[in-house]
C-alpha positions in Angstrom: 0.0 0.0 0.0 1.8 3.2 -0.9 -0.8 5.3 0.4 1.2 4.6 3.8 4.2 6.5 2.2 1.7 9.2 0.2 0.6 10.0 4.1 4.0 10.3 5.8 5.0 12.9 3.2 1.5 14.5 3.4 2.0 14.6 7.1 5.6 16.1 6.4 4.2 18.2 3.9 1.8 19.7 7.0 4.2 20.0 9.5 6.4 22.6 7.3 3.6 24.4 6.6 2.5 24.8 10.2 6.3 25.8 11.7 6.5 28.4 8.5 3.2 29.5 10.1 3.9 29.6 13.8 0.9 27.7 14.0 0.6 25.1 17.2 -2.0 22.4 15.4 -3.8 21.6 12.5 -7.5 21.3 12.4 -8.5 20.5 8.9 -6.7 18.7 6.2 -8.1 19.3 2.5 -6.7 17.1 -0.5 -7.8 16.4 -3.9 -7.6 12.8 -5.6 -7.8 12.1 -8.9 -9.7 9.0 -10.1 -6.6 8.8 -11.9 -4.2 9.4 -9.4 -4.2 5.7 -8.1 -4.4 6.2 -4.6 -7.5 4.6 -3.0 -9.3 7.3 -1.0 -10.5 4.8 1.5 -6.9 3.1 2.4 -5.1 6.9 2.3 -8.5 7.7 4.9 -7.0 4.8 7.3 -3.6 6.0 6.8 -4.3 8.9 7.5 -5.9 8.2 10.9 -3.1 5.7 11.8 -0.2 8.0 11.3 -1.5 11.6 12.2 -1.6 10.9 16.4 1.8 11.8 17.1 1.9 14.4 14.9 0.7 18.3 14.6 -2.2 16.9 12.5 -3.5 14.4 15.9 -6.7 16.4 15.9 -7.3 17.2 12.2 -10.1 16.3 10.3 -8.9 14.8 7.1 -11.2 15.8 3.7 -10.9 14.1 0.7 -12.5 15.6 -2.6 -12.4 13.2 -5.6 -11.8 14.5 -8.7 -13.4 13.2 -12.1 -11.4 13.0 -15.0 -11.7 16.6 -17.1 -10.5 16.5 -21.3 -9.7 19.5 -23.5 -10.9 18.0 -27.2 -8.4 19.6 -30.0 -10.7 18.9 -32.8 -13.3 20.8 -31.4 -12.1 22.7 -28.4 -14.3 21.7 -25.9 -13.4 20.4 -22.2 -15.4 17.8 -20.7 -15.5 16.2 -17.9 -15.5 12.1 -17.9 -18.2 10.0 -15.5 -16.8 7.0 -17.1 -13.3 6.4 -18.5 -14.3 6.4 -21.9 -11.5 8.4 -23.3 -12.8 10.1 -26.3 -14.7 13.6 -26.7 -18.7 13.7 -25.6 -19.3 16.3 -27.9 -17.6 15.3 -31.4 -16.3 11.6 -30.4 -12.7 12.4 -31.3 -9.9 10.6 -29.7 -7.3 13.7 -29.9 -7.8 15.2 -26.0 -5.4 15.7 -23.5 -6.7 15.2 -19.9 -6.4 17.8 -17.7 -6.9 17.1 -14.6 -7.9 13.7 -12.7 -4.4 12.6 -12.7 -2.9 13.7 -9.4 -3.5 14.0 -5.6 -3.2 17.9 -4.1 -2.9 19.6 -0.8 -5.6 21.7 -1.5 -5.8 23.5 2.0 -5.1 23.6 5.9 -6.6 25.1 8.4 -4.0 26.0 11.3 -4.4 27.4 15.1 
């Protein structure tokens, strides 16, 4: 299960953030998943909880926003965004798109006392 290392540097990640802050804990942890991203939001949930006791983060409530897979169509310039991964344009069917998002987990926000 990476999503055991994808925490500790999460939790790393936090800790920075709150000394560059002078802040003394951290109440709410906000990340973004992508469906792409392949981290399960469930197991980096448990994680999450196992690892954040002894750290700044032991009373922070952890908030996970999934996000769907969005395309930007070349042929006719329209972004989409996917409910199933059926990688080809809603609007004209083309198969030339880059994804733009979806692909990647974010720190999206803290909140810090």
């Amino acid at each position: 299960m990476h999503e055991y290392s994808i925490v500790q540097s999460l939790l790393e990640s936090c800790e920075e953030h709150a000394k560059a802050n002078d802040a003394q804990s951290i109440s709410k942890v906000v990340v973004k998943i992508g469906v792409l991203s392949g981290v399960e939001p469930d197991l980096l949930e448990t994680a999450f909880n196992t690892f954040k006791e002894k750290t700044i983060c032991h009373n922070a409530d952890f908030i996970i926003n999934v996000q769907d897979i969005v395309i930007k169509c070349h042929d006719c310039n329209t972004t989409s965004t996917l409910k199933k991964r059926e990688f080809h344009c809603p609007k004209c069917q083309s198969i030339n798109i880059d994804v733009t998002d979806g692909e990647e987990m974010y720190l999206m926000s803290l909140e810090m006392e």
